[in-house]
FIKEMAR-872825 format. One line per 4 residues: number of its first residue (from 1); their letters; for each residue y, z, x of N, C-alpha, C. Coordinates in nm, 2 decimals, padded with zeros to 4 digits, always signed. Layout:
N
NUM = A = Y Z X Y Z X Y Z X; ... .
This chain:
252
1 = XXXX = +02.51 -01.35 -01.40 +02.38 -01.31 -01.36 +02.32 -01.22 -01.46; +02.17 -01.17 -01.44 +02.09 -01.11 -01.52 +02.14 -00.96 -01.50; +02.16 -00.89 -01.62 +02.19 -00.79 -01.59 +02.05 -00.67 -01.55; +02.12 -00.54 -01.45 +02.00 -00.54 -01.31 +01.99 -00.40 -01.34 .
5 = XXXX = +02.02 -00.33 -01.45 +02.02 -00.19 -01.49 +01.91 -00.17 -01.55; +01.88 -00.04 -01.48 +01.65 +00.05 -01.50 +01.60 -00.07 -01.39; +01.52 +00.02 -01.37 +01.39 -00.09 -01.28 +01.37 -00.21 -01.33; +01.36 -00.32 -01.23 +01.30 -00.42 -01.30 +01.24 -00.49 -01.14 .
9 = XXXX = +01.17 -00.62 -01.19 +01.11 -00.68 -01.09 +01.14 -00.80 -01.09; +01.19 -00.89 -01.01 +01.21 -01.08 -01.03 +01.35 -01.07 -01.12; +01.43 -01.03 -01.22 +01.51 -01.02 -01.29 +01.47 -00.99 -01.39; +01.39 -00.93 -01.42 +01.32 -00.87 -01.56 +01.25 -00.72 -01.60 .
13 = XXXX = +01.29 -00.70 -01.67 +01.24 -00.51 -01.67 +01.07 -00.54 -01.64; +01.06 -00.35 -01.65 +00.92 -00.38 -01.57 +00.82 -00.38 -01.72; +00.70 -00.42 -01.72 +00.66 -00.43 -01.82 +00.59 -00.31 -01.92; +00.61 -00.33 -02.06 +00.56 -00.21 -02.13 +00.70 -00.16 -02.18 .
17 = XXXX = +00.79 -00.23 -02.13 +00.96 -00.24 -02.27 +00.98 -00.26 -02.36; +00.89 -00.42 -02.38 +00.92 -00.50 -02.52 +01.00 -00.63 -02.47; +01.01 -00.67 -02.56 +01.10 -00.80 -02.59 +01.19 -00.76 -02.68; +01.29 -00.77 -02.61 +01.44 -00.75 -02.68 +01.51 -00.87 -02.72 .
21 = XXXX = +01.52 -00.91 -02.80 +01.59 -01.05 -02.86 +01.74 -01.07 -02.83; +01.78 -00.96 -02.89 +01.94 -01.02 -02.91 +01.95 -00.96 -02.74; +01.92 -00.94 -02.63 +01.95 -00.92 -02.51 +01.90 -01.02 -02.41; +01.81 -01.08 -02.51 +01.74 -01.25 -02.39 +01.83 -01.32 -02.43 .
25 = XXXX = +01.90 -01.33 -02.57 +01.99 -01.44 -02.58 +02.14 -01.46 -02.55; +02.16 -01.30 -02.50 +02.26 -01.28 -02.47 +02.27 -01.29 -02.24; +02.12 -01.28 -02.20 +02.14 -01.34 -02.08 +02.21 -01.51 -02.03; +02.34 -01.43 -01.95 +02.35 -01.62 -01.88 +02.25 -01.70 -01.84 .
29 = XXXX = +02.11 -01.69 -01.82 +02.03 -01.79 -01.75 +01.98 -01.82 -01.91; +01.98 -01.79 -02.01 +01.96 -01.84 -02.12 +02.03 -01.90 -02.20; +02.16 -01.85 -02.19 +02.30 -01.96 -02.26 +02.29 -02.11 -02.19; +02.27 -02.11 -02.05 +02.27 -02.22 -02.01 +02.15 -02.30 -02.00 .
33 = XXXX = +02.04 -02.22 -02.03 +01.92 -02.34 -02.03 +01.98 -02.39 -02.15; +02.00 -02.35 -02.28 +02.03 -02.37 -02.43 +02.11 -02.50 -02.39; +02.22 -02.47 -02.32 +02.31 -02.57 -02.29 +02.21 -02.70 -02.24; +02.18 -02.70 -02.14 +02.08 -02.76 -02.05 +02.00 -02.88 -02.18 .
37 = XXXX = +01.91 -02.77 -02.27 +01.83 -02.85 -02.35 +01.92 -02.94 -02.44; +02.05 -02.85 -02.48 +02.13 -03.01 -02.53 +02.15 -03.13 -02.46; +02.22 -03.07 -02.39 +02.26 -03.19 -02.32 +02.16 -03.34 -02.30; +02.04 -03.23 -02.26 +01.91 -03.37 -02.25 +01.88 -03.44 -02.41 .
41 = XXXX = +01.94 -03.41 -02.50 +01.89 -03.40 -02.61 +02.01 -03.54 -02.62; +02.14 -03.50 -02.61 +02.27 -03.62 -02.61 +02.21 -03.75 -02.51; +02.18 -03.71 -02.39 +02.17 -03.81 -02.31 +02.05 -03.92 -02.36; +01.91 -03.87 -02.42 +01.79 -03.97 -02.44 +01.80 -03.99 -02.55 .
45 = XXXX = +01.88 -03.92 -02.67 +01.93 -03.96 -02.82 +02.02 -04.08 -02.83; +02.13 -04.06 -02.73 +02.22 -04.16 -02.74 +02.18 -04.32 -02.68; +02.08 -04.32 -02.60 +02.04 -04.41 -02.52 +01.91 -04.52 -02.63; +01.84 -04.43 -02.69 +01.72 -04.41 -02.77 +01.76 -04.50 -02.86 .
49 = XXXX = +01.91 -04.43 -02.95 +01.95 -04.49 -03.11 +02.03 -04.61 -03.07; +02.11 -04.66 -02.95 +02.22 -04.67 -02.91 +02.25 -04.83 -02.79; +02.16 -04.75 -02.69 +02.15 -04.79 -02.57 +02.07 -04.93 -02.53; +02.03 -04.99 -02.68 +02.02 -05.10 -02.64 +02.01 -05.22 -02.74 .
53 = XXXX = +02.13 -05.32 -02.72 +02.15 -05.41 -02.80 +02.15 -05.58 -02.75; +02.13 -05.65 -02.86 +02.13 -05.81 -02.80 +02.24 -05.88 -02.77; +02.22 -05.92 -02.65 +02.33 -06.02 -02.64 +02.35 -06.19 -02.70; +02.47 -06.19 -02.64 +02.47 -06.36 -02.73 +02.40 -06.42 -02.68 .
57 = XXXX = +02.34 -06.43 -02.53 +02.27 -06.53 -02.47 +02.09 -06.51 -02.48; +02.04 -06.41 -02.52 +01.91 -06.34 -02.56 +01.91 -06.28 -02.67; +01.77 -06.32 -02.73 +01.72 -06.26 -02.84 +01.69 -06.09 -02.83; +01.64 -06.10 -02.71 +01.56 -05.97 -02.68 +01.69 -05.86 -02.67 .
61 = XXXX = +01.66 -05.76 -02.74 +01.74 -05.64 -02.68 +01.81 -05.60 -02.55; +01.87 -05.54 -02.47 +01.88 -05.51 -02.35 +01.93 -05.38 -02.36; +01.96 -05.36 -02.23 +02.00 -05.21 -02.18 +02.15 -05.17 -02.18; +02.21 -05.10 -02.25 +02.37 -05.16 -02.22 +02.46 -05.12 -02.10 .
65 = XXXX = +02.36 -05.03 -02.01 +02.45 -05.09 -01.88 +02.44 -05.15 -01.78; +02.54 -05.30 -01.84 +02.48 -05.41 -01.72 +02.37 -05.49 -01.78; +02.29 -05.50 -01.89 +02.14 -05.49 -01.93 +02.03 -05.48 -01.82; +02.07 -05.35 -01.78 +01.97 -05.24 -01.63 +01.86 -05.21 -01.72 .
69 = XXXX = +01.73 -05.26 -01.73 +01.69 -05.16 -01.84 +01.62 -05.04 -01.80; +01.59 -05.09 -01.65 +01.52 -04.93 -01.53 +01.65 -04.82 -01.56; +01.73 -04.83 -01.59 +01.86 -04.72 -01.58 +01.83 -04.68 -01.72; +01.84 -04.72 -01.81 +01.79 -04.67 -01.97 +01.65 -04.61 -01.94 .
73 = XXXX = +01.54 -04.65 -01.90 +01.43 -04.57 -01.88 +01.39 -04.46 -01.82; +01.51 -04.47 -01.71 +01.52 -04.42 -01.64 +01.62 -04.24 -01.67; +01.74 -04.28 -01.74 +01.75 -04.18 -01.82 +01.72 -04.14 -01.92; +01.62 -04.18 -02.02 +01.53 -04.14 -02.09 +01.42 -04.03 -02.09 .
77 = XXXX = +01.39 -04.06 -01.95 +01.27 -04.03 -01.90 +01.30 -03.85 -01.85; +01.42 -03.86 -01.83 +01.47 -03.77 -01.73 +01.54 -03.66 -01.84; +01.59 -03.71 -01.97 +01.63 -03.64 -02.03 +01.50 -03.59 -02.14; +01.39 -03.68 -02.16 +01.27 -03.64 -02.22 +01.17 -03.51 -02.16 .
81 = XXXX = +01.19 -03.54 -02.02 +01.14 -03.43 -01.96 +01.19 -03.29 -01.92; +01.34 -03.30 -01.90 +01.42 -03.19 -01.90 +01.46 -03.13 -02.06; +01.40 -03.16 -02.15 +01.41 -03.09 -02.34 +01.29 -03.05 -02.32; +01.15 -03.11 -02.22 +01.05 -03.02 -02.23 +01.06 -02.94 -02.21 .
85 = XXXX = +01.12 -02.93 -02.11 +01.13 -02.83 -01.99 +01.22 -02.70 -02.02; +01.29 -02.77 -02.06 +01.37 -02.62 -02.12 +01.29 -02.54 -02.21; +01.25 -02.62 -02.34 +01.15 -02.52 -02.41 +01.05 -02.44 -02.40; +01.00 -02.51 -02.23 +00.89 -02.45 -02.17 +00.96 -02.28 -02.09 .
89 = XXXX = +01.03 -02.28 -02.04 +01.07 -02.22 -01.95 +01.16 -02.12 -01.99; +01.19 -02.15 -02.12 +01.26 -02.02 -02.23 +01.15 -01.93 -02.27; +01.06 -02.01 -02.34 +00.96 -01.94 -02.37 +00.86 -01.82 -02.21; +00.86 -01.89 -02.13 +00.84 -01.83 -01.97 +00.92 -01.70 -01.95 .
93 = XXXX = +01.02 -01.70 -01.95 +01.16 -01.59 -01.99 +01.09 -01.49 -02.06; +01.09 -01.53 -02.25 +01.07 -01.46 -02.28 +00.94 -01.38 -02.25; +00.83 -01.44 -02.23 +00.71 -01.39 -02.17 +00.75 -01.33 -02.04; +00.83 -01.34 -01.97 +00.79 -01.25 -01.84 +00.82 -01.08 -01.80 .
97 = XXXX = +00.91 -01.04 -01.93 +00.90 -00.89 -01.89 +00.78 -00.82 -01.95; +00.68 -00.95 -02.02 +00.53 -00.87 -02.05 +00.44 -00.87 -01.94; +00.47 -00.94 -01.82 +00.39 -01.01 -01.68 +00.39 -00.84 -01.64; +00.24 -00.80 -01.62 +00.25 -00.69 -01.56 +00.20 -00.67 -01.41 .
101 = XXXX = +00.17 -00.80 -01.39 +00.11 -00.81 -01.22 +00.27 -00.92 -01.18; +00.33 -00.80 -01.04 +00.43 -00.89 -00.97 +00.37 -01.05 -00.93; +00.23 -01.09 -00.84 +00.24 -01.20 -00.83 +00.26 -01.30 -00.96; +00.22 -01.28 -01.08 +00.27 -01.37 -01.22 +00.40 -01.42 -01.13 .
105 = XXXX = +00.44 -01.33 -01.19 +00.63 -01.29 -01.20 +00.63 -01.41 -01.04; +00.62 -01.35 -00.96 +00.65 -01.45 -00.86 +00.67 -01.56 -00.86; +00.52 -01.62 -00.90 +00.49 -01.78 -00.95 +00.55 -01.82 -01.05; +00.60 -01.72 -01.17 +00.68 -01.79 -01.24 +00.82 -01.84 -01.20 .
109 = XXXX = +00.89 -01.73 -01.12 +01.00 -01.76 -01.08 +01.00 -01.84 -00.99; +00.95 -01.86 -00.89 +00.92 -02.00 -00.80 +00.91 -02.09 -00.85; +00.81 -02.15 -00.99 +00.83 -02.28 -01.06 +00.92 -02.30 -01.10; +01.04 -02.22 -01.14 +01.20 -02.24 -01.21 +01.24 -02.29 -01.08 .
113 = XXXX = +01.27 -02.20 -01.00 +01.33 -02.29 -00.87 +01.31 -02.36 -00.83; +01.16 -02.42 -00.82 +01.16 -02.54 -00.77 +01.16 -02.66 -00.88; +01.14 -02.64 -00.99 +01.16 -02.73 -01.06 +01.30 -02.79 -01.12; +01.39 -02.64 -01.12 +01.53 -02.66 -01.14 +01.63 -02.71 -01.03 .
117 = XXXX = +01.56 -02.71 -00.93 +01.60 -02.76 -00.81 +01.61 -02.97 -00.80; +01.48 -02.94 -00.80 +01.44 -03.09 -00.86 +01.50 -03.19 -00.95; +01.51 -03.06 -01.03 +01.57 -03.16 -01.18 +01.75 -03.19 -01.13; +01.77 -03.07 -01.06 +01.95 -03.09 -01.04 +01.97 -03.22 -00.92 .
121 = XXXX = +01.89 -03.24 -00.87 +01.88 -03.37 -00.83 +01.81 -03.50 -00.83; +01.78 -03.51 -00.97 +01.74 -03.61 -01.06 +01.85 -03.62 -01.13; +01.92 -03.53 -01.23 +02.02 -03.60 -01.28 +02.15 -03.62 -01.21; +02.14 -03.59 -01.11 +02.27 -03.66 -01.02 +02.22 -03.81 -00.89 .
125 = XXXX = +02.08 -03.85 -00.93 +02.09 -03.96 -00.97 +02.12 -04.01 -01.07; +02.06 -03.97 -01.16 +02.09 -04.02 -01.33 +02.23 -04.09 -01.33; +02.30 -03.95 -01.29 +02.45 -03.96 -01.36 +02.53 -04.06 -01.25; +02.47 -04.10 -01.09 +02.53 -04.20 -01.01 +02.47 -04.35 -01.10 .
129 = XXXX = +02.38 -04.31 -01.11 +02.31 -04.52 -01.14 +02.36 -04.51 -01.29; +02.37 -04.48 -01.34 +02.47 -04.46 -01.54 +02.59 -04.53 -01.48; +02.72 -04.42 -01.43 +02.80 -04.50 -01.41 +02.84 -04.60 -01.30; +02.73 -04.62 -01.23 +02.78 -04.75 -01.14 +02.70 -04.84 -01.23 .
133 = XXXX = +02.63 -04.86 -01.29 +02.59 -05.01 -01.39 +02.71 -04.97 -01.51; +02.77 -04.91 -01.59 +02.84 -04.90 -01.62 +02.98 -05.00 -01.58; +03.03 -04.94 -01.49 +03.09 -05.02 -01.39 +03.08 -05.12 -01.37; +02.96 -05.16 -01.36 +02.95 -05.32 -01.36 +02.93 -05.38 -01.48 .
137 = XXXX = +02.94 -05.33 -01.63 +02.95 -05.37 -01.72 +03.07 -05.48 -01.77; +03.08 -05.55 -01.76 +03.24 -05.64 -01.79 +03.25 -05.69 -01.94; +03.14 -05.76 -01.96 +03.11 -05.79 -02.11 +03.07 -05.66 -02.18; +03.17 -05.63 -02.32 +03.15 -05.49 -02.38 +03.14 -05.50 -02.51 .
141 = XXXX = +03.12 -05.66 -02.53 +03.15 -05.69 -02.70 +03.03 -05.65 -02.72; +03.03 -05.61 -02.85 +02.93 -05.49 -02.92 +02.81 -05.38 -02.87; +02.90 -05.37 -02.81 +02.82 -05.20 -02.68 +02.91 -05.10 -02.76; +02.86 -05.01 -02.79 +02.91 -04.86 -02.83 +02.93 -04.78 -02.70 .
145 = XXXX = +03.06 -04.83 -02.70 +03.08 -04.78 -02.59 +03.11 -04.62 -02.54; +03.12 -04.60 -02.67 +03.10 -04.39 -02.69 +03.00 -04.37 -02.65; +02.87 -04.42 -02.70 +02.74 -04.38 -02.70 +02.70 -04.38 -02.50; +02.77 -04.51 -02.46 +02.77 -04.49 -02.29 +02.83 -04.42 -02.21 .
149 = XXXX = +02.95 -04.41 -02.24 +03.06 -04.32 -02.17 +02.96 -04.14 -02.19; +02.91 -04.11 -02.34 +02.85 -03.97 -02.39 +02.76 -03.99 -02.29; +02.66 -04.06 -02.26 +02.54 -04.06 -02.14 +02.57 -04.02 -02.01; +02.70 -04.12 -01.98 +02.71 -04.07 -01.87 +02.76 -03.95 -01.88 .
153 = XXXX = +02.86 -03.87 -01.94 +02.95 -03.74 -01.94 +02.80 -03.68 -01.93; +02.72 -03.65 -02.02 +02.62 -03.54 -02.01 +02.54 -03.54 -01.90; +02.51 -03.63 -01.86 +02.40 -03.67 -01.71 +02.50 -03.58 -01.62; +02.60 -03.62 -01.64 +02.70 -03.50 -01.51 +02.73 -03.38 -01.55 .
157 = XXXX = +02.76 -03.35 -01.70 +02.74 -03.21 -01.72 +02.57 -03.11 -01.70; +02.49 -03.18 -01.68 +02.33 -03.16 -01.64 +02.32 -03.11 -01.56; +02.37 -03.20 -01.43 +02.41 -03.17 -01.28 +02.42 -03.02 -01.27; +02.57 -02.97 -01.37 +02.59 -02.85 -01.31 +02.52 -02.76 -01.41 .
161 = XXXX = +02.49 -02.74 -01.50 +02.35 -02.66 -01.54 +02.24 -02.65 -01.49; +02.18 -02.73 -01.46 +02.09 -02.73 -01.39 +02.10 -02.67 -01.22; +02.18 -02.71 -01.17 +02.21 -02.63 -01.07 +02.23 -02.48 -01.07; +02.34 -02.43 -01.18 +02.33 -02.30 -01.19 +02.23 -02.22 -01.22 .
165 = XXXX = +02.11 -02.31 -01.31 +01.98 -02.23 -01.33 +01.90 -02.19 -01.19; +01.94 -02.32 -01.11 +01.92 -02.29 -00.99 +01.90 -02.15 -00.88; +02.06 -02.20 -00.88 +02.14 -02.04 -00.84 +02.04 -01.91 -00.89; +02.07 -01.94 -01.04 +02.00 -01.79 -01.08 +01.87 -01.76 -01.06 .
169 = XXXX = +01.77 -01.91 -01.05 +01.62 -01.87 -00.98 +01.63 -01.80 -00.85; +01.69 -01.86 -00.73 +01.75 -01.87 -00.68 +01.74 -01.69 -00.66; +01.85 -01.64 -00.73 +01.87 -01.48 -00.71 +01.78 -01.41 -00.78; +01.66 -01.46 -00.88 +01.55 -01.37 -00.93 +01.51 -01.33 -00.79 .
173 = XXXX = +01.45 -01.43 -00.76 +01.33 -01.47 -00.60 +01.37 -01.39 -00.50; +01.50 -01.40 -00.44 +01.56 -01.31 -00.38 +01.52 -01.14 -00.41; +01.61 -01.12 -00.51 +01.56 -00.96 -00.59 +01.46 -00.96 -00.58; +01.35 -00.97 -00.61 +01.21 -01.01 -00.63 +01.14 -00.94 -00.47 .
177 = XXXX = +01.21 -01.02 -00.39 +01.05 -00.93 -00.27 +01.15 -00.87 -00.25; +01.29 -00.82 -00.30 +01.32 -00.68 -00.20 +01.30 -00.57 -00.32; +01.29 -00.63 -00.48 +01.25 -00.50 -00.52 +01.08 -00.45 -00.49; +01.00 -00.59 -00.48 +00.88 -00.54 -00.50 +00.78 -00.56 -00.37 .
181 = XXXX = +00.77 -00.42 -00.24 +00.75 -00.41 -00.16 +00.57 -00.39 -00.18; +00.50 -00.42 -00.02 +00.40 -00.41 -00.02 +00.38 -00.20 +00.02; +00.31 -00.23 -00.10 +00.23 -00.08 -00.11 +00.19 -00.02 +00.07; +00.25 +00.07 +00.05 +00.16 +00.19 +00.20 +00.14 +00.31 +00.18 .
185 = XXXX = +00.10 +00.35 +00.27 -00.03 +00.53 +00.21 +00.08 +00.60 +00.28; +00.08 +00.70 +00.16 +00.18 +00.77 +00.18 +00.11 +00.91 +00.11; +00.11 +01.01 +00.21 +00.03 +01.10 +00.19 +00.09 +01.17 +00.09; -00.01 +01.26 -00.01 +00.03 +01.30 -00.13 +00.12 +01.42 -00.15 .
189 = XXXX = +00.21 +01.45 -00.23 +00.28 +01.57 -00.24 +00.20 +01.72 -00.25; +00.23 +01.81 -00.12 +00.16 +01.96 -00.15 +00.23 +02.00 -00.27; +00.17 +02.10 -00.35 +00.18 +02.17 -00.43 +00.31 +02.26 -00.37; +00.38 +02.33 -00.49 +00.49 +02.42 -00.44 +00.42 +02.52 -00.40 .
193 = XXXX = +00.34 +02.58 -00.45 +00.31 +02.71 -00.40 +00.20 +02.73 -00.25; +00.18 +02.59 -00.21 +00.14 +02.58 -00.03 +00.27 +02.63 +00.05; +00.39 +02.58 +00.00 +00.50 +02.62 +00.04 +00.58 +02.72 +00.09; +00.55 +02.80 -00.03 +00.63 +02.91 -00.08 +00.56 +03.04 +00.03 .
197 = XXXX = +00.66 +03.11 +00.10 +00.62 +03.21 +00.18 +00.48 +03.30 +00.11; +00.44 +03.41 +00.22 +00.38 +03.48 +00.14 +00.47 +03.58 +00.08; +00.40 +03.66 -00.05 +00.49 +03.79 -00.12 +00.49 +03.91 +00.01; +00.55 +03.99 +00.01 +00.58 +04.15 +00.05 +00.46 +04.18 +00.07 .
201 = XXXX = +00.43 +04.21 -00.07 +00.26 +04.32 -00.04 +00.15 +04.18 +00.00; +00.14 +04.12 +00.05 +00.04 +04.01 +00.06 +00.08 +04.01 +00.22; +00.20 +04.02 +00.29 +00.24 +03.96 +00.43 +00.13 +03.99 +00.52; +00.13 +03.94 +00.65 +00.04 +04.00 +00.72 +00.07 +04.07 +00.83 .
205 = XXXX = +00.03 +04.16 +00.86 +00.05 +04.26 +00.97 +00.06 +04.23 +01.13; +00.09 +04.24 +01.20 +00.05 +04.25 +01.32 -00.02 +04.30 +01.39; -00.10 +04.26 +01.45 -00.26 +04.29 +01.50 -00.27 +04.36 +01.65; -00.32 +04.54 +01.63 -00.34 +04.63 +01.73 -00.43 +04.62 +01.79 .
209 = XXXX = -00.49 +04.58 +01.86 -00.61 +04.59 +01.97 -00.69 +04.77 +01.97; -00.85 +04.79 +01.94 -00.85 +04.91 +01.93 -00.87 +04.99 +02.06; -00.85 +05.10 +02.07 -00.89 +05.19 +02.17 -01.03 +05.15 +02.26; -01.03 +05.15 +02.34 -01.14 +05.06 +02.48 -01.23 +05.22 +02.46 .
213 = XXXX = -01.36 +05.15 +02.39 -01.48 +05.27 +02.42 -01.52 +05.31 +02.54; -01.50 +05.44 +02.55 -01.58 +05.52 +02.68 -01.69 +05.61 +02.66; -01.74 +05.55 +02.70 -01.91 +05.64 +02.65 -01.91 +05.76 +02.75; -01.96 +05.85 +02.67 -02.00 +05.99 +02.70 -02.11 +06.05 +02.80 .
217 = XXXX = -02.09 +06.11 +02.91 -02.23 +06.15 +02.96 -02.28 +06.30 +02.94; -02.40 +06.27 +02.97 -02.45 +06.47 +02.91 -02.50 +06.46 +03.04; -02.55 +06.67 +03.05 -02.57 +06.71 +03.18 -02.76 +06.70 +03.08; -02.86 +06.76 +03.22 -02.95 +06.81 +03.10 -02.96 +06.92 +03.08 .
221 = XXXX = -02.93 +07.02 +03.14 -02.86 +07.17 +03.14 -02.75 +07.22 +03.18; -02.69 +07.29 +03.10 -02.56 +07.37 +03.08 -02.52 +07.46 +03.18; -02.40 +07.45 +03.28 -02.40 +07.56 +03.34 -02.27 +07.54 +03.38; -02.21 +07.66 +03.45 -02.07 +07.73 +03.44 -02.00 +07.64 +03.58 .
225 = XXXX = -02.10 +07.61 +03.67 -02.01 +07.54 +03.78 -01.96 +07.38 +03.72; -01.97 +07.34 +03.63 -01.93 +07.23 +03.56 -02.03 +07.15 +03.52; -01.99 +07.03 +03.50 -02.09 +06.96 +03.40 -02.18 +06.88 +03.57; -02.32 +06.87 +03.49 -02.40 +06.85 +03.57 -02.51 +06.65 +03.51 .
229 = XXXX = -02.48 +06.58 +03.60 -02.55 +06.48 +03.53 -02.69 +06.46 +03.57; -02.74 +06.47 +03.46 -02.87 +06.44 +03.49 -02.98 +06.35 +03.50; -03.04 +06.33 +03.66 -03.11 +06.25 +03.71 -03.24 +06.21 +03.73; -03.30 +06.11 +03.63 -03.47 +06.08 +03.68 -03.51 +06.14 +03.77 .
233 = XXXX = -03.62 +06.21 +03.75 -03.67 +06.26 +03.94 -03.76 +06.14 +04.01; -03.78 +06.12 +04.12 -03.79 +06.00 +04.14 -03.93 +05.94 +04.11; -03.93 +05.82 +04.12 -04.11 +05.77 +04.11 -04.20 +05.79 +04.25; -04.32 +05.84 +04.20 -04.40 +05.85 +04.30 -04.50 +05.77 +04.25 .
237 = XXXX = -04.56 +05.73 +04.33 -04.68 +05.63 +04.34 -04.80 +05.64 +04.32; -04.81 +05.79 +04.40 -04.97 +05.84 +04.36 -04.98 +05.97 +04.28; -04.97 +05.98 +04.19 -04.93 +06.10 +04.14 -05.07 +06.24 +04.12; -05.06 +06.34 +04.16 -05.17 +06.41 +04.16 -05.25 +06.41 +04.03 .
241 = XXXX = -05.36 +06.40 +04.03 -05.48 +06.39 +03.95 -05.50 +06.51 +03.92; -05.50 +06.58 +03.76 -05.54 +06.66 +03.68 -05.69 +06.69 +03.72; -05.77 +06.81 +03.77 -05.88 +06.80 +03.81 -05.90 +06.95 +03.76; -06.07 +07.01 +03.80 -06.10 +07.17 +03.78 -06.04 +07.27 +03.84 .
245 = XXXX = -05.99 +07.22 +03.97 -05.95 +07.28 +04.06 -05.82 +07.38 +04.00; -05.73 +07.27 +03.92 -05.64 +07.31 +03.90 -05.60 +07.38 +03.78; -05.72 +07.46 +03.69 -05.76 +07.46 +03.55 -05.78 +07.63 +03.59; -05.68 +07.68 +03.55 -05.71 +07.85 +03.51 -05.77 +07.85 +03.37 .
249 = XXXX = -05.87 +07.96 +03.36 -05.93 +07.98 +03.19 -05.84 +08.11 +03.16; -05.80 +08.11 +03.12 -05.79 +08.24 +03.00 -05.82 +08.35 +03.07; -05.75 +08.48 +03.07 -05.87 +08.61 +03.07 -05.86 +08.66 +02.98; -05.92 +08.72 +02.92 -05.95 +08.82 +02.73 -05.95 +08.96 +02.77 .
């Protein structure tokens, strides 16, 4: 497997690392795509240069297993499109620890799986209909018969490459949504010093209630039997009228 040391996301560091060479080529899901693209490379080369010769009873070329020629096109077809594919999807690799949005990353690793998935069961058709027309080959005079026996061997060596790439999509995807969770609000870190008690001289005191005011009374004159308070005299209503009557002058 991909090795899973520092953060990473899908099987790939997070982005803003670089591209490290001698450590993509030293990942297992890249030894074996490598593998992978040969092998497709044996299977549609051998078939291509190889795979089809004339018999005694026809001019025309044929297929040499069985003269099937759907089975020749058929692994042609399969090993033409899995050499694409590999070069596509190396290159994908290497591009993806620049992917700085997880959904990329996602979608990328999902088309590996599902396409590696696909492909591991395409060539195990491949490699059943090879050697059962094989098998039914009886006449072998001038068939290179290396060149068929090599077809079929790699169509089944395909199988389990392709599978394992599987596997390994397989366990990106997995890693993948448990490293890379949906965001939630998560309230921000207080400062240390909200924290931190108050100092000594800063503490706060405990709070006295003051002395309950009592207000004072006065007398309006002073005298020795004690204090005397003193009282509006009352209201009258009609109050006597300032008149001559009441008016002494002077005597000189």
């Amino acid at each position: 497997m991909e090795e899973t040391g520092g953060a990473s996301a899908y099987g790939a560091s997070l982005a803003g690392g670089g591209f490290d060479l001698h450590k993509f080529i030293r990942q297992p899901q890249t030894i074996v795509r490598l593998l992978s693209w040969i092998f497709s490379i044996v299977v549609f080369a051998s078939i291509t240069t190889e795979g089809y010769v004339n018999p005694i009873t026809s001019a025309q070329a044929k297929c040499i297993f069985n003269q099937n020629d759907s089975a020749c096109h058929y692994a042609v077809g399969i090993g033409v499109i899995a050499f694409l594919a590999c070069v596509g999807f190396l290159l994908l690799d290497a591009y993806l620890p620049l992917m700085s949005n997880a959904q990329e990353r996602k979608y990328a690793v999902m088309a590996d799986l599902g396409f590696s998935g696909v492909w591991t069961f395409l060539w195990f058709v491949c490699f059943c209909l090879l050697a059962t027309m094989w098998g039914r080959t009886h006449d072998v005079r001038g068939i290179p018969e290396d060149a068929a026996r090599a077809t079929v061997a790699f169509s089944f060596f395909s199988i389990a490459t392709w599978g394992i790439l599987t596997y390994f999509a397989l366990g990106r995807y997995r890693r993948g949504m448990d490293e890379v969770a949906v965001p939630t609000f998560a309230e921000p870190p207080q400062p240390d010093h909200l924290h931190t008690p108050y100092p000594a001289t800063y503490a706060p005191t405990s709070y006295t209630p003051p002395t309950p005011y009592t207000p004072t009374t006065y007398s309006a004159y002073p005298s020795s039997g004690g204090p005397d308070v003193y009282q509006q005299p009352p209201f009258t209503s009609n109050p006597q009228p300032l008149g001559d009557g009441g008016y002494q002058p002077p005597s000189y």
